[in-house]
N, C-alpha and C positions, 0 to 999 in steps of 0.2 A: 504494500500500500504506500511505502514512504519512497520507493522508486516511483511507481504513479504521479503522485502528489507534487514531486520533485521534477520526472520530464515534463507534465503539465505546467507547470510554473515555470519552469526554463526556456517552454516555447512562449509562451504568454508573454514573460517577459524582451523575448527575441523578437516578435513578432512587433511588441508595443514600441521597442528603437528602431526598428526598421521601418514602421510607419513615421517615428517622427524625424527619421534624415534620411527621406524619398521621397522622389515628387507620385502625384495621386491626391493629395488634397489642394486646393486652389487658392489664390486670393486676389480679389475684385480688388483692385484701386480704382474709385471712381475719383475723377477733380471735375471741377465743373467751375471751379476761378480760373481766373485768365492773365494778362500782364501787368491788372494793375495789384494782381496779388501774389507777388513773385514767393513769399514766403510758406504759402499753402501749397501752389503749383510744386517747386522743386520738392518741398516733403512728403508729398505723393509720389514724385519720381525717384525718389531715395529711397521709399521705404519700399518700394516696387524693385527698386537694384538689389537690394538687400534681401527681401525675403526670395526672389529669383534665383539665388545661390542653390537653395535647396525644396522651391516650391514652384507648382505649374502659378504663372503670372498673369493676369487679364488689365489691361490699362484702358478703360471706358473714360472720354473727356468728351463731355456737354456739357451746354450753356454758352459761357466765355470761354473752356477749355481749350476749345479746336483752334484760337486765336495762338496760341501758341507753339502748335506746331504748321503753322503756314510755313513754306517754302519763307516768304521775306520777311519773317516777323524776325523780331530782334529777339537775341537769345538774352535770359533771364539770369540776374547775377542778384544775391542775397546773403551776405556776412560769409559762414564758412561753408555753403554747398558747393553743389560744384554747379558750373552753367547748364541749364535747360537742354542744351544743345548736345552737348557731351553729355547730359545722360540720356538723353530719349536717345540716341547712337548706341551706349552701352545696353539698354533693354532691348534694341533691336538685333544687336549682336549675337545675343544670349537669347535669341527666339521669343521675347516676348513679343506680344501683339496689342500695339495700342491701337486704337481705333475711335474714331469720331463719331457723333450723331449725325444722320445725314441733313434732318431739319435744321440744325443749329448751323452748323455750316454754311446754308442755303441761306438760311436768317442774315447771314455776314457778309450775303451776295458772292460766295467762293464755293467753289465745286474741288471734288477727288484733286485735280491738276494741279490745284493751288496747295496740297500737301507737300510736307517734308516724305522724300523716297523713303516708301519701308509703312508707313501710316494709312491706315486702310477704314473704309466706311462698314461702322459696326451694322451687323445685321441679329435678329436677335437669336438664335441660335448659335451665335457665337458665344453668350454671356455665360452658357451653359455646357460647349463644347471645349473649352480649353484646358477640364482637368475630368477625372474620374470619380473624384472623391467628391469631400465638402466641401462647399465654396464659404467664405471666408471674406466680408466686404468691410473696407477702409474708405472712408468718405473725406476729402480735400476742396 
């Protein structure tokens, strides 16, 4: 009984680190501020680089959001992050997938062309298709 007791608890416990440093569970970054709120924007893109190490990543940006990753918008600088520009490069690097509302966009008179390369028009099976697991939402 106390070998039972003992491999059950040894996979349970194997099982329980392996789910928490592998990807299979998700996490939503949603931002929906824009350039005049550079300090919300980058700590949604940081905390996005960050849990990205070892978590499937989704970056959803409506409202003001999509103003910042225009092809010409100015890159965003705020005490010690790093610019706007250089990290939405590093999530796309590391396969994340940001993506824009299509109406908010259209709201700001700019279509798909007017994105930064790599940034793509959310559809909504995407909010649901980027992990296996639980999803996980962080609002900016």
């Amino acid at each position: 009984m106390k070998i039972v007791r003992s491999t059950l608890l040894l996979l349970f416990f194997t099982s329980f680190l392996f789910a928490q440093n592998s990807k299979g569970e998700g996490v939503l970054i949603h931002i929906s501020s824009g350039l005049d709120n550079p300090h919300k924007v980058l700590m949604g893109l940081t905390i996005a680089l960050k849990f990205s190490e070892n978590k499937d990543v989704f970056v959803f940006m409506d409202i003001n959001a999509p103003e910042v990753v225009l092809t010409n918008s100015k890159s965003l600088e705020f005490n010690k992050f790093e610019p706007s520009k250089i990290l939405v490069t590093k999530l796309l690097e590391r396969g994340v997938t940001i993506a824009v509302c299509p109406m908010c966009l259209e709201a700001m008179n700019k279509s798909q062309f007017d994105l930064m390369k790599g940034i793509k028009i959310v559809n909504k099976d995407d909010l649901f298709d980027f992990t296996t697991g639980r999803i996980i939402s962080l609002s900016y």
